[in-house]
C-alpha positions, 0 to 999 in steps of 0.5 A: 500500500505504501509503494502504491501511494508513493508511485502516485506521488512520483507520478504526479511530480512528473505530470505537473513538472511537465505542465510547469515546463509547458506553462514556462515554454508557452509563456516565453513563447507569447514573450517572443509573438512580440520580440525577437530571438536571443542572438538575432542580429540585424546588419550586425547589430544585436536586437535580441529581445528587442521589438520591431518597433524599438528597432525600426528607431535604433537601426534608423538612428544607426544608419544616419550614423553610417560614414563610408571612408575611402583609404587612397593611396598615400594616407590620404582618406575622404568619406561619405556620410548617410546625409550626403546621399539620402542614405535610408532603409529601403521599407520599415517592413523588412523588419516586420518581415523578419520578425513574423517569420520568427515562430515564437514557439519555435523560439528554442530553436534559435539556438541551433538555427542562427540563419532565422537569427541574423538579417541585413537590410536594405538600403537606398540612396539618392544616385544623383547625390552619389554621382554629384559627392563622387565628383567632388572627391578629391580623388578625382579631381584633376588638378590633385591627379598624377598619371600613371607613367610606364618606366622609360629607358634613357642614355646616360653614362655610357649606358642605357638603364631602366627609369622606375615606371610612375603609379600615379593616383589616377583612377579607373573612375567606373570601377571605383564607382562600382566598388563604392556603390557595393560598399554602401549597399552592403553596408561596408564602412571602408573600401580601399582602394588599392585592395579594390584595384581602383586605380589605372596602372602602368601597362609595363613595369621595370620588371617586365620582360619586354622592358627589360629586353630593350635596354638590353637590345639598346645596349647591344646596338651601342655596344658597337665599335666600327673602325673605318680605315683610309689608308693611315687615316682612321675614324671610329663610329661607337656608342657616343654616336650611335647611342644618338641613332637608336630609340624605343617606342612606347610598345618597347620595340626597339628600332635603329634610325636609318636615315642617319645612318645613311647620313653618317655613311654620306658624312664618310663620302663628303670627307673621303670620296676623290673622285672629282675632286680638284687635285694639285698636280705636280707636272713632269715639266715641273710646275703645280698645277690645279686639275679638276674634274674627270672620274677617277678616285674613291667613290664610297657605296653609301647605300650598301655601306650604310645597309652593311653598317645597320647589320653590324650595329644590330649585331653589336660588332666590333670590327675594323674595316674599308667602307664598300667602294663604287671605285677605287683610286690607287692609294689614300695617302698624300695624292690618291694617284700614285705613282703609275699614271699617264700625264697629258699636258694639253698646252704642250700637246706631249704625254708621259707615262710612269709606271711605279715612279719610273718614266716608261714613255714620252712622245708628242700628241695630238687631242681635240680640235679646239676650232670644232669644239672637240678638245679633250677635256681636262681631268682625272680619269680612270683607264676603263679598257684595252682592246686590240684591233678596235674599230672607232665609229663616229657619225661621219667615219670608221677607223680601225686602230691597233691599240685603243684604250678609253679613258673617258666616254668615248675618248681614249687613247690610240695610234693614230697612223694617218698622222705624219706629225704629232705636236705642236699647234696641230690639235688647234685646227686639225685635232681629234675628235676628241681622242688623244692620238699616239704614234704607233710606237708610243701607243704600242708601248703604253698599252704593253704596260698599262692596266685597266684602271691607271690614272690618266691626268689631263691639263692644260 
């Protein structure tokens, strides 16, 4: 009997245990018809056991609270208030929203669901007060602007170095529009705006490869050592000069100027080409003499000069050598004549010709008749040919000659055995047509001796 009462006792502990609990629950549960969840939070701000409409005030107050700050480059930082754009909550019923969908008796579960507990409302703001505070920001103002710059590469020092590329502050104003917008919307109170890749950058650094070869092409390109040679005569091209021809353009590619190096080849030209140059002559009668014109001396190639030097430079070479010629004279030193050469002199109707300093021959002649404006014109010539047996055919004659040796167009020397005489004041009215007649002998001997190519020096 007294086991009996006691497991009624016992039971009936349980039973209104139970009902006290359910009493207790439902009690807290009608707490929560009217306030929110232990742990809710709203833009993370805890409202726990708060009502809606206590808040719709206190997030309102917080939120004219809100300032944006913008870290720029260099320390510098500006911000943007709740005010300066109309900054409010989109609708007073997200809250209400997010309060009804909170089951009071599901209040318990709060502590294992925190998705039912936390909420970000949204906000709007007036764009055009955006738009107008954005453009008044310092940072964007051009006046505080500095523009990104690409690092450039200059001579200096007998060398070509890599000058660091410029930063700036200038901005990519879209993206920064676009990151300021999502930092507001979502409540962010700081963007940075390097983090945030705001800012326009150099397209190349110091430490790009495509920068870095061209220095190093550049100084290849200088590192060239030309030695010209004209006969003792020496001029040396190096990167003094050439670092004057070169350049890079803003992609990085490298390019040699060939205008002046053409123009460098011409400069070689004017100060050593011969060839039509008025020469001091020193006559086998003993007198000097000026002797202008003819074709005979160094003529330099400058287009395939200039073209070869390109080649050497882009190579970074160093070398010694002799322009290209078009023609070539005997020697550079003292007179570009030598020694071997044939010597006309028209006044004294009579020539010589020496071989390695040594007179070969001598002998009157005939040149050009003066009276029909056919003299032999003076100059420095080269000898273009030898033939035997030639045949020389103007518009009223044909002759035929045993040696005939041109100098000069259609003027050369050749026998002329139709002539009983040769000196003299013959050449004034019954000279050549503008050849120099030689008696066979003379003629015979000059060409067993001559080659193609000796100076023939023609004066008056």
């Amino acid at each position: 009997m007294e086991i009996i009462t006691r497991r009624k006792k016992f039971t009936a502990g349980i039973i209104i245990s139970i009902c006290t609990l359910l009493v207790a629950y439902f009690a807290i549960s009608i707490y929560f018809m009217k306030h929110l969840f232990l742990g809710t939070k709203i833009n993370g701000t805890d409202v726990s056991f708060q009502t809606v409409d206590q808040i719709k005030s206190e997030m309102a107050s917080e939120l004219q609270k809100y300032t944006l700050t913008i870290n720029e480059r260099d320390g510098k930082k500006e911000q943007i208030s709740a005010g300066d754009i109309n900054l409010k909550y989109k609708s007073d019923e997200q809250i209400k929203g997010f309060k009804d969908g909170q089951n009071p008796l599901e209040w318990a579960s709060s502590f294992f669901n925190t998705k039912s507990t936390k909420m970000i409302l949204e906000t709007t703001f007036d764009k055009q007060l955006l738009e107008k505070k954005i453009d008044n920001l310092n940072c964007l103002n051009n006046s505080n602007v500095v523009e990104p710059k690409n690092p450039s590469i200059s001579y200096g020092d007998n060398t070509f170095v890599i000058t660091n590329e410029v930063k700036g502050n200038r901005l990519d104003k879209d993206t920064f529009v676009k990151n300021v917008t999502n930092a507001i919307t979502n409540g962010e109170s700081t963007i940075d705006l390097e983090s945030a890749n705001c800012y326009v950058s150099p397209k190349y650094t110091s430490k790009s490869q495509k920068v870095i070869d061209a220095k190093d092409m550049l100084n290849k390109y200088i590192s060239s050592n030309v030695t010209y040679t004209f006969g003792d005569t020496k001029k040396t091209l190096d990167k003094s000069t050439i670092n004057q021809w070169v350049s890079v353009d803003d992609n990085y590619n490298v390019s040699l100027d060939d205008e002046k190096v053409q123009d460098y080849v011409l400069s070689l030209a004017y100060a050593y080409n011969t060839n039509g140059i008025t020469r001091s002559f020193h006559t086998s009668s003993g007198n000097t003499v000026s002797v202008s014109g003819g074709d005979y001396g160094w003529q330099i190639n400058v287009n395939k000069e200039a073209q070869n030097l390109s080649e050497t430079i882009k190579e970074g070479k160093t070398i010694t050598k002799e322009p290209l010629y078009l023609q070539s004279a005997v020697s550079h030193d003292g007179t570009d004549i030598g020694n071997t050469y044939v010597e006309i002199d028209l006044a004294k109707q009579h020539l010589w010709f020496y071989k390695n300093g040594s007179l070969v021959v001598q002998g009157d002649i005939v040149t050009g008749n003066v009276s029909l404006n056919d003299a032999t014109p003076p100059g420095v010539y080269r000898l273009k040919d030898r033939e035997r047996n030639a045949t020389l055919k103007g518009q009223d004659y044909a002759t035929v000659v045993s040696y005939w040796m041109p100098f000069n167009l259609g003027i050369g020397l050749h026998d002329a055995t139709w002539r009983a005489e040769f000196g003299g004041q013959i050449y004034q009215t019954n000279g050549s047509h503008g050849c120099v007649n030689l008696p066979y002998s003379l003629a015979e001997t000059i060409f067993e001796n001559i080659e193609i190519g000796t100076p023939v020096v023609c004066y008056n």
